[in-house]
C-alpha positions in Angstrom: -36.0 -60.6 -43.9 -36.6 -59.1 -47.3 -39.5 -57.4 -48.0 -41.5 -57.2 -50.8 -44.4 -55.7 -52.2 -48.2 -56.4 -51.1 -49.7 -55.8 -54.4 -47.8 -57.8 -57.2 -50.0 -56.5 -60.1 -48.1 -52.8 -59.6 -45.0 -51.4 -61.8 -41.6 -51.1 -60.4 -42.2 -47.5 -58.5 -45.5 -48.6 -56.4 -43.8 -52.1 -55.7 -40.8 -50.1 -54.2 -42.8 -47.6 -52.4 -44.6 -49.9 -51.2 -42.0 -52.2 -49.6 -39.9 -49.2 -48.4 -43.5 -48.2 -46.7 -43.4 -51.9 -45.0 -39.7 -51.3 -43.5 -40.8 -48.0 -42.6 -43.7 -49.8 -40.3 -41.0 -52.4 -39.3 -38.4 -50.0 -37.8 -40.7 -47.8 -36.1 -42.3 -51.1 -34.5 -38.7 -52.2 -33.6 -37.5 -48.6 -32.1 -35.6 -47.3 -35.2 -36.5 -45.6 -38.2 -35.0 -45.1 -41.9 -31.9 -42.5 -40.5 -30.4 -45.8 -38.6 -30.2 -47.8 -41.3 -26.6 -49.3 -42.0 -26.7 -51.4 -45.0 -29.1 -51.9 -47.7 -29.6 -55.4 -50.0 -31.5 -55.1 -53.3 -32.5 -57.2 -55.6 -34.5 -56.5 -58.6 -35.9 -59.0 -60.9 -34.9 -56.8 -64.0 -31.7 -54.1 -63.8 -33.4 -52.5 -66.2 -35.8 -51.1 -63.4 -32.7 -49.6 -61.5 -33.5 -45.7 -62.6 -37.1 -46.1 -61.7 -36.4 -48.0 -58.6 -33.7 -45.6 -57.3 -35.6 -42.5 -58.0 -38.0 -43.9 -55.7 -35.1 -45.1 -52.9 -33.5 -41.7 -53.5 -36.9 -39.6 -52.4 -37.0 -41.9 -49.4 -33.6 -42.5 -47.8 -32.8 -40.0 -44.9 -30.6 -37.2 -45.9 -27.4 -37.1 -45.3 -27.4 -40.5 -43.7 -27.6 -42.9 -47.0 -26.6 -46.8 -46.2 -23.9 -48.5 -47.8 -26.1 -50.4 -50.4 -25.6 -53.6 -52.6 -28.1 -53.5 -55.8 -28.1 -56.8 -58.2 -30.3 -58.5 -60.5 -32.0 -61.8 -59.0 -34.4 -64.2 -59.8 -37.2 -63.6 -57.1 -39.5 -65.9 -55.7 -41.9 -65.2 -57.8 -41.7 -63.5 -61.5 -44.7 -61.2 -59.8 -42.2 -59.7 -57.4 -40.3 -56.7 -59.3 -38.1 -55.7 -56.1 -37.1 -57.1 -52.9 -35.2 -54.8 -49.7 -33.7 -56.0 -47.1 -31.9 -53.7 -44.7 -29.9 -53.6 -41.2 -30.1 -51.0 -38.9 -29.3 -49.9 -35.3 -31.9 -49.1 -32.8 
């Protein structure tokens, strides 16, 4: 499923650190982590975020093993929600 972020009241960069924190917690738990990922999903509420958002994706993905990734405007569900991740990956 998509995750978002816990604290809605935060900018773009602290919503996507902390959602990337949350997959982070829900690969380890599932026998994986961040290097397995295979494709990414996400959607952002404004595009206009996209430079903050990626610089904050681009700290965090595993070297050298970056996901083939889809990034689009959506209308979340919630206006509180900035971004939203969903991503597959292989144990």
């Amino acid at each position: 499923a998509g995750q978002v972020a816990s604290d809605t009241t935060a900018d773009i960069t602290t919503q996507t650190q902390q959602v990337l924190d949350k997959i982070d917690a829900l690969l380890a738990e599932a026998g994986s982590d961040k290097s397995k990922i295979l494709t990414a999903q996400i959607w952002l509420a404004n595009i206009a975020h996209f430079k903050l958002m990626n610089s904050i994706w681009d700290a965090w993905v595993a070297k050298g093993n970056t996901p083939a990734r889809a990034c689009i405007e959506a209308r979340l569900a919630t206006p509180d929600y900035l971004v939203e991740v969903g991503v597959i990956a292989a144990l």
